[in-house]
Residue, then its C-alpha position, 0 to 999 in steps of 0.5 A: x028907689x032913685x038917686x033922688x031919694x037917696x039918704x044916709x043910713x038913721x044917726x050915721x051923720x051928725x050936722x056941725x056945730x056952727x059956732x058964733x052965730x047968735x045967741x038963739x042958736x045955744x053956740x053964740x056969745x062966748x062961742x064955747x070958749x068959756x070967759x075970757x082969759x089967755x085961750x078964749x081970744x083969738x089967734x091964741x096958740x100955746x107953744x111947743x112945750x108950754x106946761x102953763x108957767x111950770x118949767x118945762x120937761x125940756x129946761x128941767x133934764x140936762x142935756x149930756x152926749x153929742x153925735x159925732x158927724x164924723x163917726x165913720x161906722x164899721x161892720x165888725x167881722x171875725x177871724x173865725x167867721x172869716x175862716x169858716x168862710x174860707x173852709x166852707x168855699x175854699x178860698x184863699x182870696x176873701x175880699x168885699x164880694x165873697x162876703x156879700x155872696x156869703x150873706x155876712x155883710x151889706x155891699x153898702x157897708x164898711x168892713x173891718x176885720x177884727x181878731x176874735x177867733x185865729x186863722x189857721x191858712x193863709x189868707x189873702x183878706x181886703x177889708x176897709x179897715x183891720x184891728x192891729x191884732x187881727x193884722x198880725x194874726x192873718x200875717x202870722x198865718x202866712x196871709x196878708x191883708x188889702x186895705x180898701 
């Protein structure tokens, strides 16, 4: 055995059609496009959607809902979240960073505090943003809060 000699494994490989060339080759004449009609010419190319004349699925569903570009989208933290993190590592201070340490929050991601559970000590909490009640709970608490 040499390079010379060389072959593909029996039925591993198959020649391709060559289509169009002659009628003594089986592939001539209509060049396996059938008779005439819209897809047998050249250059035909069916549209993106095309259901053959029926209405297409993207004219027959109405249309409903938009996306807001201006949607500005919030990781949402409670109160008790934000307490059991205050207990667990003894802070009075809870800003961006202690929750990115805690594994709570992304650092790519807005915060806001929201007022599910209560906070029993005074907190000192920075976030971007704060629901009204979540703002008066902290507060009531003897805490304030640091909008970013």
């Amino acid at each position: 055995m040499n390079l010379s000699n060389l072959k593909p494994a029996a039925g591993s490989s198959k020649t391709r059609k060559r289509i169009g060339r002659g009628t003594g080759s089986g592939l001539g004449g209509t060049s396996t496009r059938g008779h005439k009609g819209q897809k047998s010419r050249s250059g035909y190319s069916k549209k993106i959607g095309f259901e053959g004349g029926q209405m297409p699925i993207q004219r027959r569903l109405p249309k409903f809902g938009f996306k807001n570009i201006n949607r500005i989208e919030y990781k949402a933290i409670n109160l008790d979240t934000l307490q059991q993190l205050a207990d667990a590592q003894q802070l009075t201070k809870i800003g961006i960073d202690e929750m990115v340490k805690a594994g709570i929050v992304s650092s790519r991601k807005l915060v806001k505090i929201l007022a599910n559970g209560a906070v029993t000590s005074a907190l000192e909490v920075s976030a971007h943003a704060f629901s009204k009640t979540a703002e008066e709970a902290i507060v009531k608490a003897g805490g304030s809060i640091v909008k970013l």
